[in-house]
Structures are given as structure tokens and as C-alpha cells.
N, C-alpha and C positions, 0 to 999 in steps of 0.2 A: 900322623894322626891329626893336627894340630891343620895341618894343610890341608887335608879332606872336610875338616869342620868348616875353613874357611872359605873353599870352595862351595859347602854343600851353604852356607849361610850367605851366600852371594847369588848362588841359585834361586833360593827361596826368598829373596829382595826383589829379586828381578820379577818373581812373578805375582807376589803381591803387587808389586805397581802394577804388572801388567791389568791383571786381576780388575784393579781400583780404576785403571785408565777404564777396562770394557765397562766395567758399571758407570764408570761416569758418563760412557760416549752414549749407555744404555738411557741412564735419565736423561740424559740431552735427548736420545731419540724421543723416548716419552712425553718427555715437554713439549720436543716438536708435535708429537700425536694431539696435546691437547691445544696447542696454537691453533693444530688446522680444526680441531674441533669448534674451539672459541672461534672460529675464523664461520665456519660453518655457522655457528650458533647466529652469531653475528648477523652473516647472511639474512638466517630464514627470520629476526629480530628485523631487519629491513622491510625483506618481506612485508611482514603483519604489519609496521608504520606507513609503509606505502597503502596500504589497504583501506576502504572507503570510509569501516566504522573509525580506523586512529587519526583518519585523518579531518576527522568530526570531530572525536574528542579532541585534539587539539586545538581546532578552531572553537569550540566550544558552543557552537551554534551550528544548525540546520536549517536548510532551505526546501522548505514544505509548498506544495504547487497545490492549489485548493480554487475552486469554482464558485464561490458563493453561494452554496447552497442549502438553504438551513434544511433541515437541523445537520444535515452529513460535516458540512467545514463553510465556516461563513466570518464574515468580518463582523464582528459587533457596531453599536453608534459609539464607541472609544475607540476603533480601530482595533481591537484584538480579537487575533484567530479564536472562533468557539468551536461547537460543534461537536460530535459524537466520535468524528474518526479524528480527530482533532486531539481529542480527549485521551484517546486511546494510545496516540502518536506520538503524545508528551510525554506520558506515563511511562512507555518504553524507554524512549528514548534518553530518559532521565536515569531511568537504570541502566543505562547505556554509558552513560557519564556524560550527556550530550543535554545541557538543560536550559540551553537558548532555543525560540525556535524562529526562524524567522518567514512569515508569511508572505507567499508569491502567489497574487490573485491571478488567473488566467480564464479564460474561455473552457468550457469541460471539455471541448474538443482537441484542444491544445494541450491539454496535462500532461498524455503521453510523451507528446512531440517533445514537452518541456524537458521531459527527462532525459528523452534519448539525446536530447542539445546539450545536456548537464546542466541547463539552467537550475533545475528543482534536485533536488540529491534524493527526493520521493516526494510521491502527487499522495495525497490525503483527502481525499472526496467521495467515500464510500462507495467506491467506483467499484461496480460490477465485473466479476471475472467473466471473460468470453474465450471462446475460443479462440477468434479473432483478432482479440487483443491481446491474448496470450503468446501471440507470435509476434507480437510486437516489443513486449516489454515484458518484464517480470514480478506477477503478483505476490504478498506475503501470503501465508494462510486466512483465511476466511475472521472478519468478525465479527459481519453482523447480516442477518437476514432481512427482507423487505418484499413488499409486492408492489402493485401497481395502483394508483387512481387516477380520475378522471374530472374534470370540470369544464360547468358547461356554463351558457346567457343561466341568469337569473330565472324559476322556475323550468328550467331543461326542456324548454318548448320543442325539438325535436327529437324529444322518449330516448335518450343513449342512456343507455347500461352497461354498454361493455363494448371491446371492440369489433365484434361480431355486428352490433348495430349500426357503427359506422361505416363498413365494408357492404352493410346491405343496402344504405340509399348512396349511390354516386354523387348527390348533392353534396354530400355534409363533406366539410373540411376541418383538419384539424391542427393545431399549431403545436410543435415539437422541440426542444429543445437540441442545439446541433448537436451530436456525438453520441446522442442518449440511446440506450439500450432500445428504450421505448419505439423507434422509428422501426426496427427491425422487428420487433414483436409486433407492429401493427399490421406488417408487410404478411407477417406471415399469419395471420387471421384476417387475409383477404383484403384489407384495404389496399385500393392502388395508389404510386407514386403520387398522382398528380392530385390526390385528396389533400397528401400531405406536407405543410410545408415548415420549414426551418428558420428558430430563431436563436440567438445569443446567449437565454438568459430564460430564465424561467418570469421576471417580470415582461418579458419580452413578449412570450408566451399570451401573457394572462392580457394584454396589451390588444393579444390580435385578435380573443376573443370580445373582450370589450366592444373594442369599434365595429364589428363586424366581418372582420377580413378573415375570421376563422370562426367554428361552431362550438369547438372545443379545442380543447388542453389535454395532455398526458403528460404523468410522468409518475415517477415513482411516490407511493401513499402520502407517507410522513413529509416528504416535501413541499408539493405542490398541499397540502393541506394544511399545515403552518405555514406555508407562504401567504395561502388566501386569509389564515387569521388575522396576517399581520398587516395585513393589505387596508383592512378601513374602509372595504368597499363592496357596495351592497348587490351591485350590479352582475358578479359571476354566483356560480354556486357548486360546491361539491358535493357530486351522485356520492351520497351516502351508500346505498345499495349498489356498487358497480358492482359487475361479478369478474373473477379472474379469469385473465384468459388459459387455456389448459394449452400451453405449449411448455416444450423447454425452454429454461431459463427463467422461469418465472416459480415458485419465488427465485430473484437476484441474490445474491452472496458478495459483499461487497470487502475491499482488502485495499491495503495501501499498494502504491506502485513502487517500482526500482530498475536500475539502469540494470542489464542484460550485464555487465560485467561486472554488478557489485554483490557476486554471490557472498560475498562475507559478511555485510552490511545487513542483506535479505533474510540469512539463516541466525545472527545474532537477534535480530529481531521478532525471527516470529520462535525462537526460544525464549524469550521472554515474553511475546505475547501468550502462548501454550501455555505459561507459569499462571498466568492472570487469568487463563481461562477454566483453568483446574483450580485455585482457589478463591473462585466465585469474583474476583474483583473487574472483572469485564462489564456486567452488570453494574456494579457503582460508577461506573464510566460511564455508563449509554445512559440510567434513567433520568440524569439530569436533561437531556437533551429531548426526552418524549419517548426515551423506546423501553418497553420493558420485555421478559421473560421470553415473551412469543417470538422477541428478534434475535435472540440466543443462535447460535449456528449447533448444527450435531457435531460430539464430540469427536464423531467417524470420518466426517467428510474433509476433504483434502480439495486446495487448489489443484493439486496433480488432475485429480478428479475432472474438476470440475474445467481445465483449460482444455481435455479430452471430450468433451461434450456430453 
């Protein structure tokens, strides 16, 4: 009896250990499971650091690509970036974690190019969605509206109102800033190429109507109309009465830019822009700059939208 006990309690040792060994090879396997998981985690923690917006926040500064163009994004006489999309740009970006900014003046024509060089990490120049640009580079959502105007010599000695007027005498020429929406909406209310020709810079612009070498200026209202305010000079003037041309694309829809591979950077931001649009703080951004209510964008319309023509 005494032998059966001690067999059968030699038995039941053995399989305890056994027992304790599987569970323990069982939590090592577990552990392993949660290794590759942390290992995974790890990973996709890379991931998101490698990503355009962490790698902002860590620098702690942004490199914004801006044209000079008031009110849109302009250098102040202290040298700081102001401006409407400016305004807008900082705001984000600050709730972003990102609350340097640093300003890279460029040619409007170049903004794009800046980006897709990675000079600029995003152009801020209330730059018009196009179609065309749209396949270039990638807009935020919309946030701010705008039309067009016009300036001509002092008194508008040859009657422009719109661009239908300058399309109808072959004489008139008009001075355009390079890159600008403008050149293409003129095109397409009939005025021909060689009417129109290209400058740098919207004082550039106002320069060629001055001397002679152009009859008029275009470009977008609030622009070229605080430009001429600031200007001190008696010599041009703005058709008050210009009338809008009825094509598409006018009103413009103007959005920050972004490199084609920093979708993470694009959609962080226009969720926070979305946030400022819904409660009303978009508008505390723009009126400093000259724009009120009427520059509001609808709360329906989409870049998608609008880069589909």
C-alpha cells in the first residue's frame, strides 16, 4: 500500500512540474506575443515620427512660402509675415504644436515649385485652387473667397469695365502678374495672348501701367486695391465699377499648399482649420486683414470639388 502511495505521489510531482513547465513556456510564449506586438507598436510609433506634421513639431518651426501679397501673405516694414492666410496658417499650426513660423518670400509663380523642391513645408498665399494646379500639388480645404479687379491710368481714359472691354479693342494691353489666375480668366473672355503681358510682382504690375507700357492691371480685388492704397500715388486708379467676368473660377477659393506626399500634415490641418470654421473663429482671422463675411467660403464646398473643375 505504502508503495502504491509512493508511486502514485511521484506520479502526481511529475506532472505538476510538467504542468508549471507548460504554463510557464505558455507565458514566455505570451510575452513573446506581446514583444512582437510592442515591436509592431514600435513600428507604426516610427511611422507617425517620420511623418511631415512630428517632424515639425520637433523642429519647432515651419517654413511657409508667401508672394508678397497683401492682404493674402506679405512681409510687414519690421519684416514679419502678416496677412489673412498667414493668419490663418499660424493659428493652425499652433494648435498643431508647430508655433514658429518661418517666412520664405518667393515669386507667386514659384510657390508651388517651392514645395514640390521642399523648400517651403507649405506656400500660404491665398492661392487659388485650379484644376491645374491641382495636379501639381495638394490643396488644404478652402478659406477664403475673393473676385477680381481692375486698374487703370488716372481717370480710365479708355472706358475698361471689365474684361470683355479689353478683349474688344486690340489696342489695349494689360499688365499681369506671373502665375496669376488672372492671365487665364482673361484668356478666356477673349482677350489675346499678345495683349497680355507678365510681371513679377504686382508693384511690378502697377509700374507698367504708370510709364505707359500697359493700359491696365488685373488681379484679384482686395489686392491690387490695398496695394494701390498703399502705393501714395495719384497717377493709377481703381474701376470702382468693374463688372465680374461670368466664367469659372471666379469667385477664386483660395487654400494653403502641401507636398503631394505629406498627406498627414494636409489632413491634420484642414481638421483643425474645419474646427475654426465651425466655430466662427476664421472670421477673427481675416477681418484684420480687410475681409469680412462676404469672403466666408460655403460650408458645403470641398477642394475635391473644386480641383475637378
Amino acid at each position: 500500500m505504502k508503495k502504491l502511495l509512493s508511486i502514485f505521489a511521484l506520479v502526481l510531482t511529475v506532472f505538476l512540474i510538467t504542468a508549471c513547465g507548460s504554463s510557464s513556456e505558455t507565458d514566455g510564449d505570451t510575452s513573446g506575443d506581446n514583444g512582437n506586438s510592442g515591436e509592431q507598436s514600435s513600428d507604426e510609433g516610427s511611422g507617425e515620427a517620420s511623418g511631415k506634421l512630428a517632424e515639425l513639431r520637433e523642429a519647432g518651426v515651419v517654413k511657409i512660402g508667401f508672394a508678397n501679397e497683401k492682404p493674402y501673405a506679405y512681409q510687414d516694414e519690421n519684416g514679419e509675415l502678416k496677412g489673412e492666410a498667414v493668419a490663418i496658417a499660424k493659428a493652425v499650426f499652433k494648435e498643431l504644436g508647430v508655433d514658429e513660423v518661418d517666412g520664405q518670400l518667393a515669386d507667386f509663380s514659384q510657390l508651388i515649385a517651392g514645395v514640390q523642391a521642399g523648400k517651403f513645408d507649405v506656400a500660404t498665399a491665398g492661392m487659388a485652387i485650379t484644376p491645374e494646379r491641382c495636379k501639381q500639388a495638394d490643396f488644404g480645404e478652402p478659406e477664403i473667397q475673393y473676385g477680381e479687379g481692375l486698374i487703370v491710368q488716372e481717370g480710365n481714359p479708355l472706358d475698361l469695365h471689365s474684361y470683355s472691354d479689353i478683349a474688344d479693342n486690340p489696342d489695349v494691353t494689360v499688365s499681369v502678374m506671373s502665375g496669376a489666375t488672372e492671365i487665364g480668366f482673361l484668356k478666356e473672355m477673349g482677350v489675346s495672348e499678345d495683349q497680355i503681358s507678365e510681371a513679377p510682382d504686382i508693384p511690378a504690375t502697377f509700374a507698367a501701367v504708370q510709364s505707359g507700357r500697359a493700359d491696365a492691371t488685373t488681379g484679384t480685388e482686395m489686392t491690387i486695391k490695398m496695394a494701390l492704397e498703399s502705393s501714395d500715388q495719384d497717377a493709377l486708379e481703381f474701376v470702382e465699377d468693374f463688372e465680374q467676368p461670368d466664367i469659372e473660377g471666379v469667385p477664386s477659393y483660395g487654400a494653403a499648399v502641401f507636398h503631394q506626399d505629406n498627406d498627414d500634415l494636409r489632413e491634420a490641418y484642414n481638421e483643425v482649420l474645419q474646427q475654426k470654421k465651425e466655430d466662427g473663429e476664421i472670421l477673427d482671422l481675416i477681418t484684420p486683414s480687410g475681409f469680412s463675411e462676404r469672403n466666408l467660403v460655403p460650408n458645403d464646398l470641398t477642394t475635391e470639388e473644386l480641383c475637378q473643375g
